[in-house]
N, C-alpha and C positions, 0 to 999 in steps of 0.2 A: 367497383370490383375489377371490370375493364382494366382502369385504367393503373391499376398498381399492380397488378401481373406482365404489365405492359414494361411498369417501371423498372420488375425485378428482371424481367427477359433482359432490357438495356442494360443492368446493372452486370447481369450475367456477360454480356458481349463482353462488354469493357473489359472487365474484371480478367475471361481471359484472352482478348487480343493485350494484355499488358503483360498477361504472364506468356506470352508466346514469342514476344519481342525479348523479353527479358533471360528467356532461357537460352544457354546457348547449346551449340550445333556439335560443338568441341573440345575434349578434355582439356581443362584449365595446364596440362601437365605437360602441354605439346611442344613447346621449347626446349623443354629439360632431357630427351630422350635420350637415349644414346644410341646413335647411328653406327652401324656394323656394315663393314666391305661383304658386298653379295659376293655368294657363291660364285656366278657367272662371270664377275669383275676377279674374285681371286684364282681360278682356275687361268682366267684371261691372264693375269700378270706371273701365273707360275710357267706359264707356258714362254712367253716372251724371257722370262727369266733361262727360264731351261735353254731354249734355243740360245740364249746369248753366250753360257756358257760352252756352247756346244759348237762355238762360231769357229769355223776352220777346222775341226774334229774330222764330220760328217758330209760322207760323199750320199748321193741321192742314190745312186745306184746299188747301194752294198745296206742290209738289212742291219749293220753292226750296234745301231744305236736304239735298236727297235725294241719297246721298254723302256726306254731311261726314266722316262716321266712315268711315275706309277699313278695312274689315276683313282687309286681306292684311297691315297692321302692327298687327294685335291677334295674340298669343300669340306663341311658338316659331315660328324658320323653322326648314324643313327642307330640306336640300338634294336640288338635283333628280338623280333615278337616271336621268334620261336623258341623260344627257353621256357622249359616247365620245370617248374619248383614244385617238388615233392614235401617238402617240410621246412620248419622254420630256419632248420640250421643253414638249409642247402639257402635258402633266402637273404640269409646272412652273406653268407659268403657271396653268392651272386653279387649281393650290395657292393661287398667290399671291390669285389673285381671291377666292377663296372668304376668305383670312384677311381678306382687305378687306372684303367683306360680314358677315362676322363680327362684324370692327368696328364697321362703320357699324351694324350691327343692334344693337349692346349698347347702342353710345351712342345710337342712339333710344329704346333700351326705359327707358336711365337716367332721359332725358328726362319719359319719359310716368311712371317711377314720383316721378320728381321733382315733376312734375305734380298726380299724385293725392294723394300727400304734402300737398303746400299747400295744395290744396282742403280735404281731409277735415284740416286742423289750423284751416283759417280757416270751417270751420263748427262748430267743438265735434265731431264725429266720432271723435277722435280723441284722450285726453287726454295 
């Protein structure tokens, strides 16, 4: 009786140190991602962008350019948590507005990577 409780313990190890090695650690899917320019990096190149265009404008001394870069269209929007929706209609609409800003927010961002695209290709940056 021993000895075949003994045998089914072994059987158990095996069984799973095989299924432990065999599992993996990492979504089968980790090649295929698609990688996106962080925030930090695209703020980074809108900045250099802006100043390039700004090269010879701007005296340090005189506040005149102060603004040019609006910082509320550098990175990801987020949507605001403070909208309360009273009914289904108001919900709708919400919806709709938000896919409109959406929009409009993609097709700025295309714009500025469009942007920085052609700067950093028309200075060597970029080969």
């Amino acid at each position: 009786m021993h000895q075949k409780s003994a045998h089914s313990v072994l059987i158990a190890v095996i069984v799973l140190s095989l299924l432990a090695v065999s599992i993996q650690a990492y979504p089968s899917w980790r090649g295929s991602r698609q990688k996106r320019v962080s925030d930090q990096r695209l703020a980074e190149l809108q900045t250099l962008l802006a100043l390039a265009r700004l090269k010879g404008k701007m005296s340090t001394s005189s506040g005149k350019y102060y603004g040019y870069v609006d910082p509320s269209k550098i990175g990801r929007k987020k949507r605001s948590q403070d909208e309360e929706s009273g009914g289904s209609l108001m919900d709708a609409q919400a919806e709709i507005s938000r896919s409109d800003e959406d929009r409009n927010a993609a097709e700025s961002q295309k714009e500025i990577y469009d942007d920085i695209w052609r700067y950093l290709r028309g200075n060597n940056k970029i080969r």
